[in-house]
TIRO-2110 file (N, C-alpha, C; in Angstrom, 1 decimal):
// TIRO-2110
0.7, 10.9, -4.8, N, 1, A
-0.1, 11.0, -3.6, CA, 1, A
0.7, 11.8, -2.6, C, 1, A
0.1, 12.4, -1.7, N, 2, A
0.6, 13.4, -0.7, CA, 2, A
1.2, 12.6, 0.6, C, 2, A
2.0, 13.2, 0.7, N, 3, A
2.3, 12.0, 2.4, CA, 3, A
1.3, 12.1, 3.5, C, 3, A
1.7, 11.2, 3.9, N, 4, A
0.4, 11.2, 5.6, CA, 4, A
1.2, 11.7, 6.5, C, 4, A
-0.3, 12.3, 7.1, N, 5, A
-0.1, 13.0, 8.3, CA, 5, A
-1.1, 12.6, 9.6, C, 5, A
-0.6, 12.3, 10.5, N, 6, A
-1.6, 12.1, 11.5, CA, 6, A
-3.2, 12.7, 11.4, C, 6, A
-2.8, 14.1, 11.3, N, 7, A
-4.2, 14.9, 11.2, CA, 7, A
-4.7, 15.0, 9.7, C, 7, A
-4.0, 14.1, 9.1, N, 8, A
-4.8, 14.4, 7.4, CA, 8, A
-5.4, 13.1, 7.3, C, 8, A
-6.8, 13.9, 7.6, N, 9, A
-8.1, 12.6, 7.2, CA, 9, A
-8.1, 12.5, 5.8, C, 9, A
-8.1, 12.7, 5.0, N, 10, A
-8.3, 12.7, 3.4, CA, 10, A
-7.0, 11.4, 3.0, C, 10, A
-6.0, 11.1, 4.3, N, 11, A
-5.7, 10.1, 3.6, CA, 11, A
-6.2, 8.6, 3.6, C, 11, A
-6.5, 8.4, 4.6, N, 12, A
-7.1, 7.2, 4.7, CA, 12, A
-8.5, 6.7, 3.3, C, 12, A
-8.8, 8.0, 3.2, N, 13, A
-10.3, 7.8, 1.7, CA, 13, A
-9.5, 7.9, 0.4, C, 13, A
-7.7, 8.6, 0.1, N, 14, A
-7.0, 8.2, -0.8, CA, 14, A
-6.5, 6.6, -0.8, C, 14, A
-5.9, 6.3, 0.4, N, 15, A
-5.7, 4.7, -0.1, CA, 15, A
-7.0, 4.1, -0.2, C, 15, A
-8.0, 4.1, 0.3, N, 16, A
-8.8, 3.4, 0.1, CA, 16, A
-9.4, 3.5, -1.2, C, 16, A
-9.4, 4.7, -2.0, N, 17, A
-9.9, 4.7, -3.7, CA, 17, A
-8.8, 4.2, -4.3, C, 17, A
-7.4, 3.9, -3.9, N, 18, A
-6.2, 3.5, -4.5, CA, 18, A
-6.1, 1.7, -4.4, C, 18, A
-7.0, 1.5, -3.5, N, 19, A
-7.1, 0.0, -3.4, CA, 19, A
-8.0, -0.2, -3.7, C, 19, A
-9.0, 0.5, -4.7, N, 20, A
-10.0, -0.3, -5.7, CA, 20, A
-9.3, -1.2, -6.9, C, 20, A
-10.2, -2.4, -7.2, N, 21, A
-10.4, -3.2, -8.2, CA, 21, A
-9.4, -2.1, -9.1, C, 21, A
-8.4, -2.7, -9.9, N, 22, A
-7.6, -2.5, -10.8, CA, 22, A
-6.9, -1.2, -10.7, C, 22, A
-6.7, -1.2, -9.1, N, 23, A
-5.9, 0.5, -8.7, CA, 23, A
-4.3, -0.2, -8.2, C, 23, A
-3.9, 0.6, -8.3, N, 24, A
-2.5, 0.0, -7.7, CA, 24, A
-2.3, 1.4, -6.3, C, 24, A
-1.1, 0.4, -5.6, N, 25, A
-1.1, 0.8, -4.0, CA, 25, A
1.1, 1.0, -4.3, C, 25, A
1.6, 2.5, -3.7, N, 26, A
2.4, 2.3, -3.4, CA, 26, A
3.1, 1.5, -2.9, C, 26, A
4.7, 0.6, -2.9, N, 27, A
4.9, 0.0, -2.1, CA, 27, A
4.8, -0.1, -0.8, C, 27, A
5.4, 0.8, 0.0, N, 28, A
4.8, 1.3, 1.4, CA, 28, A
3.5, 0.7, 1.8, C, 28, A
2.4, 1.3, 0.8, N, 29, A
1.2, 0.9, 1.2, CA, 29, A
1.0, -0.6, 0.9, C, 29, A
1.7, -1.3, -0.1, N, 30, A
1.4, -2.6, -0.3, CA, 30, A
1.7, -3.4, 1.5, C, 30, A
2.9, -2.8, 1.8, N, 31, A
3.7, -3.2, 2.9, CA, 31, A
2.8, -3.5, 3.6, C, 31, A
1.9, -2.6, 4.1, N, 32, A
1.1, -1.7, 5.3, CA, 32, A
0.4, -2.8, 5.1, C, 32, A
-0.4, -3.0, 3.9, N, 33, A
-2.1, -3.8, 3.5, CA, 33, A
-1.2, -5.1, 4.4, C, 33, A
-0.5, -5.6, 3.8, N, 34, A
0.3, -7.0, 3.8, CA, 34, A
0.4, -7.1, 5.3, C, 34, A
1.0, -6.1, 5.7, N, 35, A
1.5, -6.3, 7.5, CA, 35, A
2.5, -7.3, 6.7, C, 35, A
3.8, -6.8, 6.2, N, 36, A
5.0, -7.3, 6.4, CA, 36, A
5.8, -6.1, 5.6, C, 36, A
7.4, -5.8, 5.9, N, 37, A
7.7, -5.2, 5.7, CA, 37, A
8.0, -4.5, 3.7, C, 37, A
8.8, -3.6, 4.0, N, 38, A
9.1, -2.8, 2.8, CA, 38, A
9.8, -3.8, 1.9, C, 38, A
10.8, -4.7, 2.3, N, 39, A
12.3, -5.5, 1.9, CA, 39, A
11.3, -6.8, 1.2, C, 39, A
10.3, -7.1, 2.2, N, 40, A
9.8, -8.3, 1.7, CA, 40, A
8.9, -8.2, 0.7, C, 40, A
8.3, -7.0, 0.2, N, 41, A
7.2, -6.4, -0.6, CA, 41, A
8.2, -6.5, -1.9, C, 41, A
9.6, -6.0, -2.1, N, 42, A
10.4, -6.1, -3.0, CA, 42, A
10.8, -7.2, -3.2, C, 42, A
11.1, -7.9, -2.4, N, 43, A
11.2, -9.5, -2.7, CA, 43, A
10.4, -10.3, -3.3, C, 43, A
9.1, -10.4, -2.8, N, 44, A
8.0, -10.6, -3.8, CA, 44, A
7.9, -10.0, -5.0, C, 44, A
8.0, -8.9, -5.0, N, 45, A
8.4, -8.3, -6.6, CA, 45, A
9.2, -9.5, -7.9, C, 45, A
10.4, -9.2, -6.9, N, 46, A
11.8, -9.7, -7.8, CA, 46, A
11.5, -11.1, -7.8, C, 46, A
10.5, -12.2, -7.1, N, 47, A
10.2, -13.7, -7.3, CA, 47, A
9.2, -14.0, -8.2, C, 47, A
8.3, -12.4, -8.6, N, 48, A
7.6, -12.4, -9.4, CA, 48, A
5.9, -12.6, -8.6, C, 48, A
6.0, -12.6, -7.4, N, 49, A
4.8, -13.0, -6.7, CA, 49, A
4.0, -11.7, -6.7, C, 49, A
4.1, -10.7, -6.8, N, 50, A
3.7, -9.3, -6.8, CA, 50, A
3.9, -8.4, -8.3, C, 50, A
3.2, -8.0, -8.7, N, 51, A
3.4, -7.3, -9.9, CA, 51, A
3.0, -6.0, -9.9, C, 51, A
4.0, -5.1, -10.5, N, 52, A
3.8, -3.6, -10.1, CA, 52, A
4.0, -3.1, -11.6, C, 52, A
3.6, -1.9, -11.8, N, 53, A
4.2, -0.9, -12.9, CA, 53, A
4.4, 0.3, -12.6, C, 53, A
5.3, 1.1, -13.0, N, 54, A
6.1, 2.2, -13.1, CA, 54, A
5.5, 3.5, -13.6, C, 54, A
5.3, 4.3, -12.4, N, 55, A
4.7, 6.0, -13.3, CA, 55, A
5.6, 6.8, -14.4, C, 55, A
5.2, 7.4, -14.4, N, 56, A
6.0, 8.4, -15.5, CA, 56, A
7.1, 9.1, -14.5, C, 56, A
7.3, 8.9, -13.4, N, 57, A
8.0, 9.7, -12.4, CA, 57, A
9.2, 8.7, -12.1, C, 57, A
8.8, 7.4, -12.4, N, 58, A
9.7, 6.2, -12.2, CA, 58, A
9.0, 6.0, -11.3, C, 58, A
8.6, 5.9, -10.5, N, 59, A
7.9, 5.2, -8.8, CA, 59, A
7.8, 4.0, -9.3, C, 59, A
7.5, 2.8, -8.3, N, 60, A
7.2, 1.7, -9.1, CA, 60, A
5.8, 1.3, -7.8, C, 60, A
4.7, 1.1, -8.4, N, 61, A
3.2, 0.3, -8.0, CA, 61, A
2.9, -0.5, -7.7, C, 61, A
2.4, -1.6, -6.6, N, 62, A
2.2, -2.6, -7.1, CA, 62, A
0.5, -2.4, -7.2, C, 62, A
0.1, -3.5, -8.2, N, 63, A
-1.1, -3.7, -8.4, CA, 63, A
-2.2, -4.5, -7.8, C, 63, A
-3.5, -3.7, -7.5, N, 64, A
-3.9, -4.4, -6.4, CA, 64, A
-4.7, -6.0, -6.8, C, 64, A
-4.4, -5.8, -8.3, N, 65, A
-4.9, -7.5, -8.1, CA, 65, A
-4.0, -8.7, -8.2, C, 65, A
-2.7, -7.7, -7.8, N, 66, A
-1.6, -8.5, -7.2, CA, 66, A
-1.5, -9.5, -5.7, C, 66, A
-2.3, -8.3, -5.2, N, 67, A
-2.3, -8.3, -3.5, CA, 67, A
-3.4, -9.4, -3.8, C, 67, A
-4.8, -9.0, -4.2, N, 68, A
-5.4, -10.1, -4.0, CA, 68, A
-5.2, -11.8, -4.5, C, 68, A
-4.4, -11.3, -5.3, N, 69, A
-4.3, -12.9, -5.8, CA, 69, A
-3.2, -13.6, -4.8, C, 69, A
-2.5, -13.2, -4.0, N, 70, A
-1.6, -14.3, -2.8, CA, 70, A
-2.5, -13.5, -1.6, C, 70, A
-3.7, -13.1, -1.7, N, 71, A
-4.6, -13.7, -0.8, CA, 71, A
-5.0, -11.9, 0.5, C, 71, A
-4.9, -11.4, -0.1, N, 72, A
-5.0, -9.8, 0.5, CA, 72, A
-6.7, -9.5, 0.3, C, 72, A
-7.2, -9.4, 1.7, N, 73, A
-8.7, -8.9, 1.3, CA, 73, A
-9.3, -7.8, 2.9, C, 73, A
-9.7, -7.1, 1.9, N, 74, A
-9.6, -5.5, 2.5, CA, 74, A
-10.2, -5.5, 4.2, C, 74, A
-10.1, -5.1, 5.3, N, 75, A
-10.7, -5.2, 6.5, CA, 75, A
-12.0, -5.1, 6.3, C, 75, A
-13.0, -5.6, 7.2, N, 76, A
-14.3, -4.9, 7.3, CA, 76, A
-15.1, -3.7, 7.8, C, 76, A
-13.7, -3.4, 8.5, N, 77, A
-13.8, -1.9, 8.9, CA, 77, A
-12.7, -0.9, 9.1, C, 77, A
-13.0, 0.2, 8.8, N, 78, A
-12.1, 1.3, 8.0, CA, 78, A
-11.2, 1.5, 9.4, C, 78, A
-9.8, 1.9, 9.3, N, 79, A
-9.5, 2.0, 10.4, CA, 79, A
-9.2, 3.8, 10.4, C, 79, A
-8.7, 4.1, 11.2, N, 80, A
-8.6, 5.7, 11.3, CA, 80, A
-7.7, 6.3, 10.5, C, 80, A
-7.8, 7.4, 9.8, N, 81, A
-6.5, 7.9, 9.2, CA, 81, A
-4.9, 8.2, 10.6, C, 81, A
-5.6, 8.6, 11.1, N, 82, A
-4.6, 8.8, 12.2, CA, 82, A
-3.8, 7.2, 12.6, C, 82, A
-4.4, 6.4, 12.5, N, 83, A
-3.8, 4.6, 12.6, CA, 83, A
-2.9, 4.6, 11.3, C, 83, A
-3.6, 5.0, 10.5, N, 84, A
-3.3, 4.0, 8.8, CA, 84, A
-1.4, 5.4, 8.7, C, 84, A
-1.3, 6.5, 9.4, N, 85, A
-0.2, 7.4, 9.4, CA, 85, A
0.9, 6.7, 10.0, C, 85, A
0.2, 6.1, 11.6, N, 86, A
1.5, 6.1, 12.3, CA, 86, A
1.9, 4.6, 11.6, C, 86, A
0.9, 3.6, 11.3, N, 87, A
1.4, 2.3, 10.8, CA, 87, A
2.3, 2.9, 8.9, C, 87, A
1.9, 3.8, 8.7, N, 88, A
2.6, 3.6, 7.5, CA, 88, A
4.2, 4.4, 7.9, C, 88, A
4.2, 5.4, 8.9, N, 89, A
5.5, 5.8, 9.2, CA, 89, A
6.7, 4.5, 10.2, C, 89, A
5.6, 3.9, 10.4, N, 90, A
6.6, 2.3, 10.9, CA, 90, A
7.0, 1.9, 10.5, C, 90, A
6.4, 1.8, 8.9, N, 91, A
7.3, 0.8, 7.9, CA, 91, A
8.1, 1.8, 7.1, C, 91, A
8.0, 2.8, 6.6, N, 92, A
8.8, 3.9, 6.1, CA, 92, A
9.9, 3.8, 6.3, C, 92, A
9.7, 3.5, 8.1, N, 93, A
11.4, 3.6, 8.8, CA, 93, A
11.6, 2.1, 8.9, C, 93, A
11.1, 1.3, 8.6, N, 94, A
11.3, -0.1, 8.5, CA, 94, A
12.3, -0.5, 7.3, C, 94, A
END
């Protein structure tokens, strides 16, 4: 996936086809969905509460029926790509 950019609308409709039923969400983005940080996304990992798998690139995923199973359910309304940039550069540097 390409990084975000304030002015890049096309990302907001990539995480959102990335958080379909049986898609998996970068960490970062798990962070972001969660509203908690990067450190605690890995911690859930390593307690087993989150489950991820690993691209061919090494990255590691978590899976989004990870998120919904400790209780993650999608807003009812889309927020702006320009929102979903600056909250994901928050936690980046988080």
């Amino acid at each position: 996936m390409k990084q975000p950019h304030a002015s890049d609308a096309d990302f907001h409709s990539e995480l959102t086809d990335e958080a379909g039923p049986g898609g998996s969400v970068s960490v970062a983005q798990a962070a972001l969905l969660l509203k908690i940080s990067r450190r605690t996304v890995y911690t859930r990992i390593k307690e087993g509460r989150l489950r991820t798998i690993r691209t061919i690139g090494g990255s590691q995923r978590v899976l989004m029926s990870s998120l919904h199973a400790i209780g993650f359910r999608p807003q009812a309304f889309a927020t702006s790509a320009a929102t979903v940039a600056v909250a994901l550069n928050r936690v980046m540097r988080g």
